[in-house]
N, C-alpha and C positions, 0 to 999 in steps of 0.2 A: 876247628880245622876243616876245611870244605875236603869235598869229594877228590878222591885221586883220578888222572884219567884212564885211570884201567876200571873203574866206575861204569855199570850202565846206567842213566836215567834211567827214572820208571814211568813207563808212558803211561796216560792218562786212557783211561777205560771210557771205550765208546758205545753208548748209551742208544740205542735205536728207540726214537718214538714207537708208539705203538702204530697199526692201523688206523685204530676206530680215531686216532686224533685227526689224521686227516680227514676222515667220515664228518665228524662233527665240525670242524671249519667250513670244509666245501657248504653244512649245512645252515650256519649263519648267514654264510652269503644270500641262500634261497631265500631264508627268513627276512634276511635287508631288502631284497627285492620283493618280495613279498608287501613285503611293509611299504615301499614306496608308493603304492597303487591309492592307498587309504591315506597317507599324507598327504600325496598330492592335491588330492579328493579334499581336505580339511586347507590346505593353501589356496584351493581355488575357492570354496564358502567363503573361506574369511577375506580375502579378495573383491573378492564378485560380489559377498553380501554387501562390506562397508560402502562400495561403489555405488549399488543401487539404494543405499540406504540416503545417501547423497543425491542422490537423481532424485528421489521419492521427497525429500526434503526440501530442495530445490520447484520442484512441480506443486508441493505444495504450497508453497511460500506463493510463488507466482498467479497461482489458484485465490488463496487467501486477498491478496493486493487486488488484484484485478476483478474480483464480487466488490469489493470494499467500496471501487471508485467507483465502476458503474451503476452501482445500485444509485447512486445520488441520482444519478439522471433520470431517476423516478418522481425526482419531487414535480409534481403536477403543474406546469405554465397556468398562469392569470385565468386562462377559461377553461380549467379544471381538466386536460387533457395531457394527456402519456406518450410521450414519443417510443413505442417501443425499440423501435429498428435503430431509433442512436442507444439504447442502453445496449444494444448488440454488438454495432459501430465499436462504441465505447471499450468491449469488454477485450474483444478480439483485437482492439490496439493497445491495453494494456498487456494483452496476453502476448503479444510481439516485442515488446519496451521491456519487461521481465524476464523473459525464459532466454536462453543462449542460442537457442535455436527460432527459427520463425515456425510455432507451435501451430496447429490448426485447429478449429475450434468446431465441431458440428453444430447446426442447431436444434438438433433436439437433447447437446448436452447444455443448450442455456435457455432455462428452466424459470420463466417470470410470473409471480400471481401474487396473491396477499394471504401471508402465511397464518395460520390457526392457531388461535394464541393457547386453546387448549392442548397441543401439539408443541409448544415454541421450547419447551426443554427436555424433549423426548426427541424424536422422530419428527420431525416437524414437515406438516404436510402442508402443502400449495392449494390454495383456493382461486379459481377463474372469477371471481368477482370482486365488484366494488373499487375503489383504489389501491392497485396494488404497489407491496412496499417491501419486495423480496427479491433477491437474485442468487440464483444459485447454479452455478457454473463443474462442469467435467472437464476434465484434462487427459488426454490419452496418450499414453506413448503403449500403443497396444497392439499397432501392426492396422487398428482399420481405418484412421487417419492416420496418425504419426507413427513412423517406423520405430521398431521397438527397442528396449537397450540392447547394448550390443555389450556381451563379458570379456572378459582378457583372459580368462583362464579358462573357463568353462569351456568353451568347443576342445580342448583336450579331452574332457569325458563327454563328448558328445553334447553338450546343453550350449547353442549358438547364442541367446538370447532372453530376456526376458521382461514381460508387462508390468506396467506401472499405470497406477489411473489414482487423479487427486480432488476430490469434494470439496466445495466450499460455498455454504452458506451466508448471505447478509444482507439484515432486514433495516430499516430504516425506524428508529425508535420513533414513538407517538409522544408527541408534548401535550401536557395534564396538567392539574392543580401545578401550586406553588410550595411544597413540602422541603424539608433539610435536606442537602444538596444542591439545590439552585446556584449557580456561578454566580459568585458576588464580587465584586472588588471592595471593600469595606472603606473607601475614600470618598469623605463628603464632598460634595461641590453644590454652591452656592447655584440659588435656582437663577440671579441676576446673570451671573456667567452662562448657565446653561442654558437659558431662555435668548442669551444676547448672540451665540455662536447657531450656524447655520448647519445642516450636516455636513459632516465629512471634514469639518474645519475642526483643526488640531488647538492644543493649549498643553502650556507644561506646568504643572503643579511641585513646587519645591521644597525642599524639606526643613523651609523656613517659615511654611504657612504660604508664601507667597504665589501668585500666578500669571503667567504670562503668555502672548497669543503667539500666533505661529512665526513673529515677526521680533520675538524678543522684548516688545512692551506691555510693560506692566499693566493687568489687567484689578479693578478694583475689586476688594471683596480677599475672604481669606478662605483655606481649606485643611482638612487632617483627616486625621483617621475616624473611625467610628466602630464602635462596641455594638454590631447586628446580636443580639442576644446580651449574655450574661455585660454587666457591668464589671469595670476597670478590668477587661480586660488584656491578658500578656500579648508580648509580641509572639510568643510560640502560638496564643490562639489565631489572630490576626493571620500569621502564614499559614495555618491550618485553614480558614476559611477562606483562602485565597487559593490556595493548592484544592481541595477537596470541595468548597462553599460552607451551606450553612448543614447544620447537624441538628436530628432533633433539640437539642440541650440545649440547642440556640432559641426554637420556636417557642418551648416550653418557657424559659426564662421571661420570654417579654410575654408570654397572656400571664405567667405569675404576676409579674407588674403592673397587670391590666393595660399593658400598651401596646397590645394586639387584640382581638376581638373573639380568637378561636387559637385551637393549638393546632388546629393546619397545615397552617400557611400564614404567608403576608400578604394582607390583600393592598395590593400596589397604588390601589384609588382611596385608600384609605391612611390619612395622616399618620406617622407616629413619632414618638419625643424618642431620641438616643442620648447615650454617650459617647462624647466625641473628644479631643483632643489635636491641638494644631501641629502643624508637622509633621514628617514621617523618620522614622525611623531606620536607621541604618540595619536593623536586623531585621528587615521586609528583604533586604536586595535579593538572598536567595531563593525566596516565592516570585520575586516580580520580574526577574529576569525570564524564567521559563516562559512563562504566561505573555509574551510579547508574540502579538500576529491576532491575540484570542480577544474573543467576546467578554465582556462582564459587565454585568450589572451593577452602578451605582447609586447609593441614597444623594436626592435632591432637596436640601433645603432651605428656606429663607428665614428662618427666626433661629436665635441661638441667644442662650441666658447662661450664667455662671462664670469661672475663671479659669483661661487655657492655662493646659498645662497642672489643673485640679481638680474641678466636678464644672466640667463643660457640657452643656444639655443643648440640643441641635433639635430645631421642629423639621421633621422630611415630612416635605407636600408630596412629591412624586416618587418613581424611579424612572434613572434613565440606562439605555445599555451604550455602552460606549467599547469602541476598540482601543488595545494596550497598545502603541506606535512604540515604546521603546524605554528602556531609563538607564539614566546617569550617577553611577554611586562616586562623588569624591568630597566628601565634606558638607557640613548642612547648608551652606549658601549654591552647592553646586548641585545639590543631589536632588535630581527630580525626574516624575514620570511623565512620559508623553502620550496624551489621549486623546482620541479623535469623537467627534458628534457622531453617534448613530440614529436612534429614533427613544420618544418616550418609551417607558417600559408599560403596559395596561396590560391586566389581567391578571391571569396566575401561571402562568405557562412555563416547564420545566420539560424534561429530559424523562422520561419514565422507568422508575426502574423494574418495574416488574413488567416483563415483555406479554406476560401471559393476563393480566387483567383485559376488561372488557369494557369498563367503563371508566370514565372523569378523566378522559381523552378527546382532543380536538381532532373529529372525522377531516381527511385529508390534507393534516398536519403533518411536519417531521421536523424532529432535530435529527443530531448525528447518526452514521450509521453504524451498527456493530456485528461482527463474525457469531453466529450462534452455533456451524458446525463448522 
């Protein structure tokens, strides 16, 4: 039975916070403001840093590219002389073609001489003589050429900006002996064919043996692969010696056989018996595509004994280096490489991998060039 109305409710007892709670609220507040000062402080680092981490990235990429291509303009013209002022040319038009901005370049930050090969993986120091085969180029966004970054958050704590400066070293490797490594294409070609084409004139080799001139008629004479080292050969080695070249374990293989003279090299003037096979293979395509634009060297021969397709033995007279123009994978009547005449292959001449040796280097030689800092 509910209340009658002669009933009074019972009011509900009011409860007074204390003081110190409002003390201690008001004090959170201080504390949150407090705290915003050092956050803010932590959003503009992590801001401001990843931005100039990106600028500094950037500057150096640009740094890197632009040593890379003008150091080439080192390789010395027919009468043994240096155009320095185009590798300058050169370097400050790369430095424009890269960077977002039109970068300016001092020149006492490009830095040209012939680097110290006892120095070349340390600190590497510049030498004023003989041919030189270095470049090594400064980038400034530092305020004394190029104005400096500019932050997005930082001038709120007072930091308007800040410097960035990007190095980059590239020397011009020395070509030497003929050791594992050397760019090969492991594709015989008949010395009839190679002695019959002129430079620069193309031919396609197909993956029936057969060959044909730049005009689609059938040229006489057959071609395939070749085993540079170890005999029978897989096709995983075959791409590996085309991706990578030759490996010691290739060198080592033919003086085992006595069909090289020394464990070396190959010396290019000097005959040797391979094994060989007509045709190529559908599982080249993914080494032989890459490799279209590039140099390699192939064995030239004119004597060949045994049964394709079994124990096929090829006598190579020369080497010659030829450019990859392109190839066609659709079946083995379709499937063929396009290679252009270069010049005969003579000597022993490679890529060097050790930048710091001193000697069994050809004085003002060069192959490619590469980033040492």
């Amino acid at each position: 039975m509910g209340p009658t109305r002669s009933e009074t409710p019972k009011r509900r007892k009011c409860v007074n916070k204390p003081a110190s709670f409002k003390l201690r609220r008001g004090a959170v507040l201080v504390l949150i403001t407090l705290l915003m000062i050092p956050m803010l402080a932590m959003v503009a680092f992590s801001v401001d840093y990843g931005y100039l981490l990106k600028v500094d990235s950037d500057l150096q990429r640009c740094a890197d590219a632009a040593a890379l291509a003008c150091v080439q303009d080192l390789v010395p013209a027919a009468d043994g002389t240096q155009d320095l002022a185009q590798v300058r040319d050169s370097l400050r038009q790369y430095v424009a073609l890269n960077s977002d901005q039109s970068l300016q370049v001092l020149d006492s930050d490009i830095e040209i001489g012939r680097y110290d090969p006892a120095t070349i993986y340390s600190n590497v120091t510049l030498l004023n003589s003989g041919v030189f085969d270095t470049v090594r180029v400064t980038l400034r966004r530092d305020g004394t050429v190029n104005s400096r970054v500019p932050l997005f958050i930082g001038p709120l704590l007072g930091v308007q900006d800040s410097a960035i400066t990007a190095t980059a070293t590239a020397v011009l490797q020395k070509p030497s002996l003929l050791p594992p490594g050397a760019d090969v294409l492991p594709f015989s070609v008949p010395a009839s064919v190679w002695d019959g084409q002129d430079i620069g004139d193309e031919w396609s080799i197909y993956g029936d043996g057969k060959i044909k001139d730049n005009d689609g008629n059938l040229i006489p004479g057959n071609w395939g692969t070749v085993d540079i080292g170890t005999t029978n050969n897989s096709t995983n080695d075959l791409n590996d010696q085309i991706i990578n070249g030759l490996h010691q374990s290739d060198i080592d293989a033919l003086h085992a056989d006595a069909r090289i003279s020394n464990d070396a090299f190959i010396d290019a003037s000097q005959p040797v018996s391979l094994q060989a096979d007509t045709g190529i293979s559908s599982g080249l395509k993914n080494s032989v595509i890459p490799i279209a634009g590039q140099m390699r060297i192939v064995p030239i021969y004119d004597s060949s004994s045994g049964t394709p397709g079994n124990t096929l033995n090829i006598g190579v007279v020369k080497w010659g280096v030829v450019k990859v123009i392109n190839s066609v994978w659709q079946g083995e009547k379709n499937t063929n490489v396009t290679i252009a005449k270069s010049y005969d292959y003579q000597g022993e001449l490679r890529a060097q991998p050790d930048l710091g040796s001193t000697t069994g280097y050809v004085e003002g030689a060069f192959t490619s060039p590469v980033l040492v800092e």
